[in-house]
N, C-alpha and C positions, 0 to 999 in steps of 0.2 A: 082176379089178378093173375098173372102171367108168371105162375113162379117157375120153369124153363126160361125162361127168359132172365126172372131174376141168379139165377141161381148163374146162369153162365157170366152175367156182368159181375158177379161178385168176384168170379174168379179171375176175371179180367182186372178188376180191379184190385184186388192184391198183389195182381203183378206189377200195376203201375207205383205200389206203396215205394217210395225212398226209403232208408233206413234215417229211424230217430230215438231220440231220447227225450224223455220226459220234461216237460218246461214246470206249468205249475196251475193252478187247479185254484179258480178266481171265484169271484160269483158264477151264482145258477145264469149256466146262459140261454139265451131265450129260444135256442134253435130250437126245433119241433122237433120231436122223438124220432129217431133213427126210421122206425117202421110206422109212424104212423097215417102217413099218406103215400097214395104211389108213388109222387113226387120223389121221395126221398131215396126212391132204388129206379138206377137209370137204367133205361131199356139199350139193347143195341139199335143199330141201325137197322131198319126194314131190310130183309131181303139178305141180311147176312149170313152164310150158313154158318152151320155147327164144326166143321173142318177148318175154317178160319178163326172162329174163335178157341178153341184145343191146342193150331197153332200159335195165337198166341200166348195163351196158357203156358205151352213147353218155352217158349222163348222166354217168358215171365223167368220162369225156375232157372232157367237157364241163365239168365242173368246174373239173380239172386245168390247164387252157388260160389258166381265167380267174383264176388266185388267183396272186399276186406269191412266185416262188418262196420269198424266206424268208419273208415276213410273211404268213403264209396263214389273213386274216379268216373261217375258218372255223367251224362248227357249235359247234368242241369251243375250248373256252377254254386261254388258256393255263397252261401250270402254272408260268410261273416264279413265285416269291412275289411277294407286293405289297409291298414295299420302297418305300422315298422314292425317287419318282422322279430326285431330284436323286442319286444314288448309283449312277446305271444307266450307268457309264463307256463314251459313244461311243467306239467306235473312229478312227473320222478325224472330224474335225466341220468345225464352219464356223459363222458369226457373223452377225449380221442386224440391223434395223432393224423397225418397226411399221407398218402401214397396213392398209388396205380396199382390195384392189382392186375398184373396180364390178362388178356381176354377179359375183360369187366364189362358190362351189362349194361341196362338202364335205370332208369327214376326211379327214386324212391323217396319215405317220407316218413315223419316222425310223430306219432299221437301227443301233444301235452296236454298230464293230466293231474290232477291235482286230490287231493282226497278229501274230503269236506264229513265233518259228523253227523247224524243223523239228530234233527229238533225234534220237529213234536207229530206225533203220528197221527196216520189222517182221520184214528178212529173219536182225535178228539177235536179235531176243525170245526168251527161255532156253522150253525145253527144254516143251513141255504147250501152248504158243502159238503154236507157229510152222506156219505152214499148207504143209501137204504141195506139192510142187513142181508137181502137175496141176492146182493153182488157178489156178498163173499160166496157163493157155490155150495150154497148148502145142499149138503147129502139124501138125495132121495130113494126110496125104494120102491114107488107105489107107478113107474113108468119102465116101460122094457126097458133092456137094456143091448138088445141083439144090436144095435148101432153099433157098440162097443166091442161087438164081440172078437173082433177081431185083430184089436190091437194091442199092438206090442209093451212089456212093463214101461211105464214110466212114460208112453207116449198120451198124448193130450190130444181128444177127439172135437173139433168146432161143427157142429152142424151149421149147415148155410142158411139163413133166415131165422135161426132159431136162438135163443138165450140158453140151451142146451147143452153141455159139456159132458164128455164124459174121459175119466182118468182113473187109472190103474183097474177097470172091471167097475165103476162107480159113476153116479152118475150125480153132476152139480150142474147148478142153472145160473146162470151169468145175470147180471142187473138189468141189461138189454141185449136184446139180437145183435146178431151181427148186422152192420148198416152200411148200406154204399152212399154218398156225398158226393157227387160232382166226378163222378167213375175211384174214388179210393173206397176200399173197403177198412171198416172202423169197426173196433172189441173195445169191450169194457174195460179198460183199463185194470182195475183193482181184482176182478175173477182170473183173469191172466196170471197178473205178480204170484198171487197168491198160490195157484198150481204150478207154478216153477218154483216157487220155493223162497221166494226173493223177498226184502223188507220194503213197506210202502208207508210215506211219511208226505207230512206237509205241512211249508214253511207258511206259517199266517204271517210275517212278516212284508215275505218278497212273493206271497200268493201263487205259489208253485208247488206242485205236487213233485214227488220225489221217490225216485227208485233207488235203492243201493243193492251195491254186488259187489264182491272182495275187493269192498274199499273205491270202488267206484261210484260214482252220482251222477243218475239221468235225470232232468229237471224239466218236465211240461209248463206250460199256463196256459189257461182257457183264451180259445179265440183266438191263439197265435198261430204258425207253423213253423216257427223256428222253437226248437230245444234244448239244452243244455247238455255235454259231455264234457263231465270235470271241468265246467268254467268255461267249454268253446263251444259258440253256434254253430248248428247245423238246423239244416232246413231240410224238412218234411213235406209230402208230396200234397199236404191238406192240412186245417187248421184241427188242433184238438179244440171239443166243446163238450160240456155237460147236457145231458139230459135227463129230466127227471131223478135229477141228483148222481144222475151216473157219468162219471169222466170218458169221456172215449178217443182214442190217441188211433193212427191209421195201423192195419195189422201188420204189415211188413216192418212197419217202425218197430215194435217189438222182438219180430225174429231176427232182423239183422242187429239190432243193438246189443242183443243176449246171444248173438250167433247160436239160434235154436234154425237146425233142418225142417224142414217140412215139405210136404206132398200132398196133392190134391187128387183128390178122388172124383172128378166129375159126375158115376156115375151113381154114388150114392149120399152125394150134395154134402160132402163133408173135406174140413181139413183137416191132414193129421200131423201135431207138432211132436217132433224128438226132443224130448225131453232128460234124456237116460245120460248129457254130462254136464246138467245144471245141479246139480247134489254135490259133484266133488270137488267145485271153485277150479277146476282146471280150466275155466273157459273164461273170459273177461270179455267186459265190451271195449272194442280195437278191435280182436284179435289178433294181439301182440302173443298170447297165452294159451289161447288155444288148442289143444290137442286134436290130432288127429285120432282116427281108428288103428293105425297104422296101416293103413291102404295105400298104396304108393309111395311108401316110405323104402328112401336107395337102399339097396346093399350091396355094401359099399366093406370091401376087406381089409381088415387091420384098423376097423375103427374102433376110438374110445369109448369108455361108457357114455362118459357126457359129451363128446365132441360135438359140434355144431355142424351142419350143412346149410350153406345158404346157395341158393339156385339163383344162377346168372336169367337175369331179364325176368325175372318174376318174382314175386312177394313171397311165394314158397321157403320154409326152415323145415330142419328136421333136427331134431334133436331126443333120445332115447326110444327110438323107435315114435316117436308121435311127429305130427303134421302140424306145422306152426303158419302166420298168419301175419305178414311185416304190416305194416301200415301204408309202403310203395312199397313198390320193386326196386330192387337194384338200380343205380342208375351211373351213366358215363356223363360227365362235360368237362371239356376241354382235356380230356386224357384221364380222367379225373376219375376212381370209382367210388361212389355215394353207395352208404347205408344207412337206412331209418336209426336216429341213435336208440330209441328208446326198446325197438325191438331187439335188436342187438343186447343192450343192454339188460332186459328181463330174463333172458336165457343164460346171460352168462352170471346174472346175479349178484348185480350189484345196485348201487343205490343211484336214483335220479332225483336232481331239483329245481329250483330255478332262484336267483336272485332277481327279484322284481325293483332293487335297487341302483343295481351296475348290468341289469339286463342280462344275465349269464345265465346259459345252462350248465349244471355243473353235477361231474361223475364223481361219485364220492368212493374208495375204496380201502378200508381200512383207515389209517391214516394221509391217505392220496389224496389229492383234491386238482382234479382239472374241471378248468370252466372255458367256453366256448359262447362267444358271440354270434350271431346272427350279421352274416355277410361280411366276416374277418378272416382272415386265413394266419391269422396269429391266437392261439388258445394259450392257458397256463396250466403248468404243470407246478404242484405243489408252490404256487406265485410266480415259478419262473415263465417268462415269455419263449415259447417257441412257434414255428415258422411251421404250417401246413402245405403241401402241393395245392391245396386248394382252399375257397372259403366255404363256411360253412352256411346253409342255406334253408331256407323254409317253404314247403310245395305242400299247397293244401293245409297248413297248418300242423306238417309234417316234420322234423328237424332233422337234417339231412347235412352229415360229417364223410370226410374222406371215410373208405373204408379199412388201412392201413391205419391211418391216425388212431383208429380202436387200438389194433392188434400190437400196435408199437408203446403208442401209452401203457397198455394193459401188460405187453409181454407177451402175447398171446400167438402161440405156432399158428401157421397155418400154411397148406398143400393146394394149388390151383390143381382141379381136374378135368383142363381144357376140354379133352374130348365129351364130357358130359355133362360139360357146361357147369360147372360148380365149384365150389371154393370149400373147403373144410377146413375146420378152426378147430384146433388140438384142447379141448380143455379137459380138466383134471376135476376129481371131486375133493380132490383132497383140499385140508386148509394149506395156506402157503404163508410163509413167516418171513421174515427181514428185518433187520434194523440198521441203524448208523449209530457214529459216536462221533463225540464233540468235547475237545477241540481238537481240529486238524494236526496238530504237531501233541505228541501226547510226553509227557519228560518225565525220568522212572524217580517216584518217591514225591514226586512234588503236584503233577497235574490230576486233579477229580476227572474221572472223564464219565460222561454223560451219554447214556443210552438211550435212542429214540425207535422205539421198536414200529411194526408197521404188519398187522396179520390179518386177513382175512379167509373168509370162507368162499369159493366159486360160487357154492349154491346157496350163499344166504344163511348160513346158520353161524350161531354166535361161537365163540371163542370163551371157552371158560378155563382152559386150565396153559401154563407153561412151563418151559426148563430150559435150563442155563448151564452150560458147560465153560469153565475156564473165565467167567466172568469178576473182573475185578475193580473196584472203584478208585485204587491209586493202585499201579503196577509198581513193586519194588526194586524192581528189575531190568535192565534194559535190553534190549531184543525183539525179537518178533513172539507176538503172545496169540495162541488163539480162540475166540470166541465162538462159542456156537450155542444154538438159538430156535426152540423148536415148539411150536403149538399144538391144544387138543380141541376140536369141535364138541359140540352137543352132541355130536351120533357117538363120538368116544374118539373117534377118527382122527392120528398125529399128524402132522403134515411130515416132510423131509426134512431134515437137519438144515440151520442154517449158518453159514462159520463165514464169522470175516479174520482175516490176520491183520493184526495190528500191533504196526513200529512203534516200540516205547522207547526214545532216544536217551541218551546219559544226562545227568540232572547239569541244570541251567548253571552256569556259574556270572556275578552279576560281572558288570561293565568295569574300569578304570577311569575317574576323569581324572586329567590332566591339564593346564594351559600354563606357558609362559608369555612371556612381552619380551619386547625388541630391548628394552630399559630396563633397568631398574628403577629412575627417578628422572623426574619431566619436570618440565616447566609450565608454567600456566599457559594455557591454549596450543598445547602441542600434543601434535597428532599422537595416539599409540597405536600398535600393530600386537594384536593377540593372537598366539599362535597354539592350536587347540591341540594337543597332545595324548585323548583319550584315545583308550584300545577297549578290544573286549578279546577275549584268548578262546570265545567256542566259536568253531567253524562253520562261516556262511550269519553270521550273527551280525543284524547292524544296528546303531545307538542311533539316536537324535540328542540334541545339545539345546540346554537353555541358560542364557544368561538372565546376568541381575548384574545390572550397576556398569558393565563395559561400554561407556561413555568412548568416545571417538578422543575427547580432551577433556579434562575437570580446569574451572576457571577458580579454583579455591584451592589455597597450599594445604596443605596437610596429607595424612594416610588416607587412602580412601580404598575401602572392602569391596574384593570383585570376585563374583561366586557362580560357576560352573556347575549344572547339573547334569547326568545323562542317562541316558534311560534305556535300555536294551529293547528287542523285541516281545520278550517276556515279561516286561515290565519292570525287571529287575534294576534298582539307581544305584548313583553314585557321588560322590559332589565333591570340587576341591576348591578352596577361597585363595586370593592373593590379595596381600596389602599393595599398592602403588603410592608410591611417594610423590607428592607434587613440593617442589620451590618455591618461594615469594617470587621469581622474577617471570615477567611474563613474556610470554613467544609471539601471543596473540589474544586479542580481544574476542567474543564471544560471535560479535557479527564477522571480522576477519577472517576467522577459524571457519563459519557456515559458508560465508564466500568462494571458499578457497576449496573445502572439503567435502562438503554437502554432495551427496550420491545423484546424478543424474536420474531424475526421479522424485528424489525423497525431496521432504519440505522440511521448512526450519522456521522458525520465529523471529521477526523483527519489528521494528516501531514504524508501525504501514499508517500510519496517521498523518506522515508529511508526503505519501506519493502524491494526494491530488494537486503540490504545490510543482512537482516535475514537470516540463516541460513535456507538449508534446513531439513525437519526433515531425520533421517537417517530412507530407509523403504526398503522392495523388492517387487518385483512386478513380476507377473503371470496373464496368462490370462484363460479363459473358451471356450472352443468352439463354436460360435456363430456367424452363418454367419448376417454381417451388409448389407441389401440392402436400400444405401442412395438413394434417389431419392430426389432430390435436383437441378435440372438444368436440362431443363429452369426451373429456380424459378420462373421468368413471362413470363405467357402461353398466346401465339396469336394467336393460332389454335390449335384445337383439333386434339388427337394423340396419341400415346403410349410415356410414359414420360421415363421409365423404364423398362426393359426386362430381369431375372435374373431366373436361374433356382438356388432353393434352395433343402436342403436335412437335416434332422433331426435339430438342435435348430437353428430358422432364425429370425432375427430380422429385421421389416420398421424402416427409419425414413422416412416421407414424407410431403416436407413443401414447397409448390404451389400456386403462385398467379393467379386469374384467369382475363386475359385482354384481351379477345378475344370480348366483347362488346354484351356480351349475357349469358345468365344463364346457366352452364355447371354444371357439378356434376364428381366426382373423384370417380374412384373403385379401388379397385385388384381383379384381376379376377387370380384363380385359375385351371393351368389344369395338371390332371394325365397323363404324358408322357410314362406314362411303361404299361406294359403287365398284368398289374394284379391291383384288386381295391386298392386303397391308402388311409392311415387315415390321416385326419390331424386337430390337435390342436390346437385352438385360447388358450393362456394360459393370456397374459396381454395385456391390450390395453389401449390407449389415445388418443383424438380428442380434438383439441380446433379450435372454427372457426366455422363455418368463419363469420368474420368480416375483416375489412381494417386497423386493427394496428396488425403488423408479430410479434410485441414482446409478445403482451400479445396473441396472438396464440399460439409462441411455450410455452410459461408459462402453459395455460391452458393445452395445451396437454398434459406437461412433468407431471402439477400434478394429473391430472383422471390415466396416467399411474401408478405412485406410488402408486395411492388409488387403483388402481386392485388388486396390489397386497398385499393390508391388505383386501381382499374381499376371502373366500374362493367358490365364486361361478363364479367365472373368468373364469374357462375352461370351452371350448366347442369346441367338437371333431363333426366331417364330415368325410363321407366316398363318395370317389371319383371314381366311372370306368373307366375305361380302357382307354383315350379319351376324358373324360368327362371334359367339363369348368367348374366353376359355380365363383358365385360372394360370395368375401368372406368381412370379416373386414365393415360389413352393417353400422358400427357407419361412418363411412367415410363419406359410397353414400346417407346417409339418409336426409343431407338438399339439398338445390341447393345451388351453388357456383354464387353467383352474382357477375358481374364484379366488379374488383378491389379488388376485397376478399379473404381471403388465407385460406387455410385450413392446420392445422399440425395434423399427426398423429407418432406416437410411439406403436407399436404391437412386442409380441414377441411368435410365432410360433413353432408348432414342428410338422414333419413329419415325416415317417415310412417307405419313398421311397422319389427318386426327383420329385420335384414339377415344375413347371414352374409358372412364375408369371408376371403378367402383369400389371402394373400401370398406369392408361388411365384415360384423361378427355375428354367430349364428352357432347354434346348437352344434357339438364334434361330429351328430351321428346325420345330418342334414347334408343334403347333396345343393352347395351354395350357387351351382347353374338354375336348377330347376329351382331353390327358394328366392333368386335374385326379383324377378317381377313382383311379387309379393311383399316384400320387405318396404319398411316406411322407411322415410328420409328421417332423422333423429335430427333434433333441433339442439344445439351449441347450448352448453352449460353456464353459460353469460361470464365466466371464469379464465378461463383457457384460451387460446388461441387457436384458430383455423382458418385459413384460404388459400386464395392463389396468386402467386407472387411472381412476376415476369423477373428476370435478371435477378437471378440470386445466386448466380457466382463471383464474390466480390475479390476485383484485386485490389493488393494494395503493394504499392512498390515506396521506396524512399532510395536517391539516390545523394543524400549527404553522408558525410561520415558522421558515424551513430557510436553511441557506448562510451566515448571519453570524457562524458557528463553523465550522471542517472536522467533518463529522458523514459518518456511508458508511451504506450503504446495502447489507445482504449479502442472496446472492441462491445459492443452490443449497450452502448451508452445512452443511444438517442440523439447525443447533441456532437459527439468528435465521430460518429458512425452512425448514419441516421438509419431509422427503421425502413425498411426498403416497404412502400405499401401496395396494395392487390386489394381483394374483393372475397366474398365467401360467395364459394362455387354454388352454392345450394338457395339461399335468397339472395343474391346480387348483392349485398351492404357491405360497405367499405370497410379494410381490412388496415391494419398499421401492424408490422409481426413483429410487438413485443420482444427484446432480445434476439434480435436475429436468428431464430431456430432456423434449423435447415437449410443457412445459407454456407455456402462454405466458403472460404478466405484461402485465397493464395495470397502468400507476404512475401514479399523479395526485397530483401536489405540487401542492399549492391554494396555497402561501405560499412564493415561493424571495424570499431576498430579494434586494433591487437589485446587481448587478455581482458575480455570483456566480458561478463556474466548478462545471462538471458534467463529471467523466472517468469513463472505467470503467477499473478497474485488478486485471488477474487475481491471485489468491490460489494458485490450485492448478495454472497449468503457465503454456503458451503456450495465447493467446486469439486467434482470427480469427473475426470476423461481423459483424454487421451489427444496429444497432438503430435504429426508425423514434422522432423524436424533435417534438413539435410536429409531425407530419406527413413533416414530412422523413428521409428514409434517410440515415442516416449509417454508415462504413464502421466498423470498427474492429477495425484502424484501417486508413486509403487502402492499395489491392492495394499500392502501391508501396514499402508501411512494413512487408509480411509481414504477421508474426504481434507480438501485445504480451504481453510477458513476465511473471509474475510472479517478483517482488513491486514490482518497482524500476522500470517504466515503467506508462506510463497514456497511453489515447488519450482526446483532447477530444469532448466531445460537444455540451456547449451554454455559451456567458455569457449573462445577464442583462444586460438597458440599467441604465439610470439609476433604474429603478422596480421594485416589485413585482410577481411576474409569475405564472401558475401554467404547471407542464412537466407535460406529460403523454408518457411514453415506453410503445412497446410492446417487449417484449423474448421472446424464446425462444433458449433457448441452440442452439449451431452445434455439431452429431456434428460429431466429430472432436475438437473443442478440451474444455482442462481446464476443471473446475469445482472452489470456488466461484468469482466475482466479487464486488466491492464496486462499487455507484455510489459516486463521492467528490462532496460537494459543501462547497467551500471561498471563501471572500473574495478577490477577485482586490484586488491590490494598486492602488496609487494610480499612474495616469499623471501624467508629469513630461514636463518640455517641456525 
């Protein structure tokens, strides 16, 4: 056998190892022993000399030296899937803020890693797994040792072809040779661990053998090449396998996973591993941790003990004289300077995490808590939302944050030192202390106030002791009082004082209520007017007011109790009662009185059992051309899908009113695509959103009134131009909150286009980009319930040109038989449509003749009614939020009176998803005022 030969491919082939981690340690696999055929050590090429192969050797090291042992931006890509970034659970994290620092650099990226406990060790793995006892390196003496002789403490000698080791002047024997596979070269797994010092385990469960190192977990499995670092694949330049009971993982996957140095000796067929900073847990696999020798470390005048250097356009830190190790480099986009958070974050000592629920990584600091999302440029601070320069982002599996966003969140100085390319971060070893109090206005003698303190350590050590200066839990005094506030670390170490001043204002004095009346004494069904009289005597102090019993009229003579209460800002009350005397004689009847008085708005009670006998008014009716696309079924959504599919063409109108119960936070679009040959305009002219919230009525209410209000807005339109092809996402007031379960969303829009459009109504996961999930999504089939299609002419007019009002005469409206259902088709199976209560159609009404002092209510037929109709211009509610919903048959909310003359009313009206249908307008004679 040719061992020059072998001996040179071995070394070639350690340079081609990748860095890995341990996956996990299966059955005996059946590969043939490392050395036991020539086969298994591959020769070079014929004809190659020994100066090509040396050069490659040095470029091997030379690689190796430069790549950050876990994230190793090399040649070969990685193989973990492309997953949603947001779903890549860091292991420890940390929180940040946005900015540019000046002169900022390039890429960088973020290790997640996770810490996992050590199960069951590999010395007790059943019975095919368990690696013979001369793996562990047992201690020889009966073989030279001059191999050895010349290495350094704590360095680790591999001879090339041999199962040989020798460490600290000793000599141990590996379970097997070193083996080359297909050009990688391969160590015994378990002789390795064991001379660095490290723990080795394995899981019989997930049949993976297992390295730990300060809280770290490498995870192999037999016959794979991908391996485990805290939970994230990486891939290895060759599969690990067993032989002869011995695991054997590629050799560079070792050195770079444990950032162990090493040199090859060509000419005495050996390798030599630095071993001399695997003892003091300064090193981790990342090398986020890492120390250097202090070899190239700046100096740099006037710096802190602990302050940080981080080097523009390279993964290089320096911190107390040692050489640190980011996971990227620095990186710029779009003005933008990025830092690996989590490297960042080890140095300055604080805590990393991930919630694998709400997908956040989150920096924990004392009492602080910021979380950040993957590809948001909005983070939280202690729950509050704030706004980043940039989003934050994920490269190689790296998590990568503005690099200001740290420094501002954190507090943290920091000095650019353009000419040398670096940035310096001020930090302190000392612990740092804070608090706040609560509540915001503090009042002397009377308010508890509540202290929320907030201390940590820079470098990670705990807090065990405090002191309180001037601290008091009711101040008896008013003035400015001050607080100060000071922590001790574990090492005994105080932080700085820390003092807030805090205004104790003069104690609360409560409210006055008072009311009188226009009367003393009334007549049945006559108006009162209460006139509210309360004060309160501290300055800037405001009260609210509650009634009981202040009837507009009482239709019953007697004394009747009316009782005021008022309540300050501080909660302090007050209360004053009046008797009101009513007469036997009466002014007005109960329905005269509502006729007459009733708040435009509000609703009242009557005997609605003889409307259906009113006449109706005589009118004609026309429509406008206006294609209706209902989407309305399923109304309750259990997967996400395409809800509705309609190709429209010049005036289109939505209605779209959707619950979401899929048990996850979705969000509703329309997406718009130009299906023709040539670019398309197309005009947002009115629109309305209400929602989402979990009550459908006051949904479709809000929507129906923001639509109305578009259209007293002359800044409504907004035109788009569409290519050939082209989707885009239209109606943003829609997709712009998320749809939390149980929540409905209604929208009302009315469109116009200059060509056919195609239109897609879809709900879909918040964090789903609904362009690229559009082809994929299925058509969802109508809940057999609900209503959905498309409806030509659904702008209904209705005009009446007799004189109206000097008879009760109603006006029905979504009845079937006095306003028929306008019918269409369901855009998605072609089957005939009849739209149930006219949703989505909208009614212009022109009474050209009401006559003089004439009342106008609407009064539901077919359930409870809440919405909103625009009347002479004016929105009116119906009926006011604070009167709910109006009932059918027996209430009616006011809409309009008549003066003294003949007048013409013009109302627009579209019915509110959610509420029943039909309605009746009622138009009736309001009674004669008396004095």
């Amino acid at each position: 056998m040719n061992f020059k030969r072998i001996s040179m491919i071995t070394v070639l082939a350690a340079a081609q190892v990748s860095m890995a981690f341990p996956v996990a340690a299966e059955s005996p696999d059946i590969t043939a022993p490392a050395l036991s055929s020539p086969s298994a050590l591959q020769s070079p090429v014929e004809g190659q000399s020994q100066q090509r192969i040396e050069q490659q050797t040095d470029l091997q090291q030379a690689e190796e030296t430069s790549i950050d042992p876990v994230e190793t931006p090399s040649k070969e890509p990685a193989t973990t899937p492309s997953v949603d970034k947001a779903e890549t659970p860091p292991a420890d994290s940390t929180k940040i803020s946005s900015d540019v620092v000046e002169g900022t650099v390039t890429d960088s990226q973020i290790d997640s890693s996770v810490s996992h406990e050590e199960k069951e060790e590999l010395d007790s793995v059943p019975s095919g797994n368990t690696a013979p006892e001369n793996e562990t390196g047992s201690q020889t003496t009966d073989e030279p040792k001059a191999s050895a002789s010349n290495a350094s403490t704590n360095e680790l000698v591999l001879l090339m072809n041999s199962n040989v080791m020798y460490h600290n002047g000793k000599q141990y024997k590996a379970g097997q040779p070193m083996a080359v596979k297909q050009g990688v070269s391969y160590v015994a797994i378990r002789a390795m661990v064991e001379r660095a010092g490290l723990k080795l385990s394995y899981d019989n469960k997930t049949k993976e053998t297992i390295i730990f190192k300060d809280g770290n977990e490498l995870r192999f499995t037999t016959g794979s090449s991908q391996y485990k670092v805290n939970g994230q694949v990486r891939q290895m330049k060759g599969p690990a396998y067993q032989n002869n009971n011995v695991f054997m993982v590629p050799l560079t996957s070792i050195t770079q996973a444990l950032d162990i140095p090493y040199k090859v000796n060509q000419s005495e067929k050996k390798v030599i591993l630095d071993l001399s900073g695997m003892g003091s847990g300064s090193q981790q696999p990342g090398g986020n941790t890492g120390g250097g020798s202090g070899s190239g470390v700046p100096n740099i005048p006037n710096l802190g003990p602990n302050d940080l250097i981080l080097m523009m356009n390279s993964n290089k830190m320096y911190q107390n004289g040692k050489e640190y190790t980011a996971g990227q480099p620095m990186a710029v986009k779009n003005g933008v300077s990025y830092v690996a958070i989590r490297s960042l974050v080890n140095r300055v000592g604080l805590k990393l995490t991930y919630d694998g629920k709400t997908k956040e990584t989150i920096i924990i600091r004392g009492n602080d808590e910021l979380r950040f999302k993957t590809n948001s440029s909005v983070y939280t601070v202690n729950g509050v939302k704030k706004t980043m320069k940039g989003p934050a982002y994920q490269s190689n599996n790296t998590f990568m944050v503005p690099l200001t966003s740290i420094t501002q969140a954190l507090d943290i100085n920091y000095r650019v030192d353009q000419p040398n390319k670096r940035v310096i971060l001020s930090l302190s070893s000392k612990p740092v202390a804070s608090f706040t109090v609560q509540p915001g206005e503090i009042l002397a003698g009377q308010t508890t106030v509540t202290y929320k303190t907030n201390a940590y350590s820079p470098t990670g050590l705990d807090i065990v002791d405090e002191y309180w200066e001037g601290r008091e839990e009711i101040f008896d005094e008013p003035g400015i009082h001050t607080v100060t506030y000071s922590v001790q670390d574990s090492s005994g170490e105080w932080s700085d004082p820390y003092s807030l001043s805090i205004h104790v204002s003069a104690p609360n004095t409560p409210p006055v209520a008072m009311f009188d009346t226009d009367k003393q004494e009334y007549k049945i069904g006559e108006k009162i007017t209460y006139i509210n009289q309360s004060y309160d005597n501290d300055p800037g102090d405001t009260i609210t007011s509650k009634w009981e019993n202040n009837d507009q009229a009482f239709f019953t003579p007697g004394p009747h109790k009316v009782l005021l209460i008022v309540t300050d800002k501080h909660g302090a009350t007050s209360s004053y009662e009046k008797i009101i005397n009513v007469t036997t004689e009466v002014l007005y009847t109960r329905d005269q009185f509502n006729h007459l008085f009733t708040n435009i708005g509000d609703k009242y009670t009557f005997n609605g059992t003889e409307v259906p006998t009113w006449n109706v008014i005589p009118m004609t009716r026309s429509s406008e051309p206006s294609l209706l696309i209902r989407s309305n079924s399923p109304e309750t959504v259990y997967q996400e899908g395409i809800l509705y599919r309609e190709v429209g063409n010049a005036s289109t109108r939505f209605m779209i009113h959707h619950l979401n119960a899929t048990g996850r936070n979705m969000k509703m679009y329309v997406v718009a695509t130009n299906i023709n040959s040539m670019t398309a305009r197309l005009t947002t002219e009115y629109t309305g959103v209400g929602g989402p919230i979990n009550i459908p009525t006051a949904t479709g209410k809000a929507a129906v009134e923001r639509y109305l209000e578009s259209m007293q807005s002359a800044d409504s339109f907004k035109t788009i131009s569409l290519a050939p092809g082209e989707s885009r996402i239209i109606l943003q007031d829609l997709s712009s909150q998320t749809l939390k379960n149980q929540q409905v969303l209604s929208m009302f829009a009315d469109l116009y286009s200059d060509s056919p459009i195609r239109y897609d109504v879809i709900m879909i996961d918040e964090v789903k980009d609904p362009i690229q999930k559009l082809p994929y999504l299925k058509l969802l089939a109508r809940d057999g319930v609900h209503n959905r299609g498309t409806y030509p002419d659904s702008t209904r007019i209705i005009e009446s040109y007799d004189l109206v009002g000097n008879t009760p005469t109603r006006l029905p409206i979504g009845d079937k038989t006095n306003d028929p259902n306008l019918e269409g088709y369901d855009g998605i199976n072609g089957s005939y449509q009849s739209n149930a209560g006219n949703f989505g159609v909208l009614y212009k009404i022109k009474l050209h003749r009401v006559a003089p002092r004439t009342l106008i209510t609407l009064n539901p037929r077919g359930g409870k009614y809440m919405g909103v109709m625009m009347v002479n211009g004016n929105i009116i509610q119906t009926p006011n939020t604070s009167g709910g919903a109006v009932s059918a048959p027996n209430e009616a909310a006011v809409l309009y009176r008549t003066g003294d003359y003949e007048q013409t009313v013009e109302i627009l009206f579209t019915a509110a998803p959610g509420s029943s249908l039909p309605i009746n307008l009622l138009l009736q004679p309001l009674p004669q005022v008396k004095h």
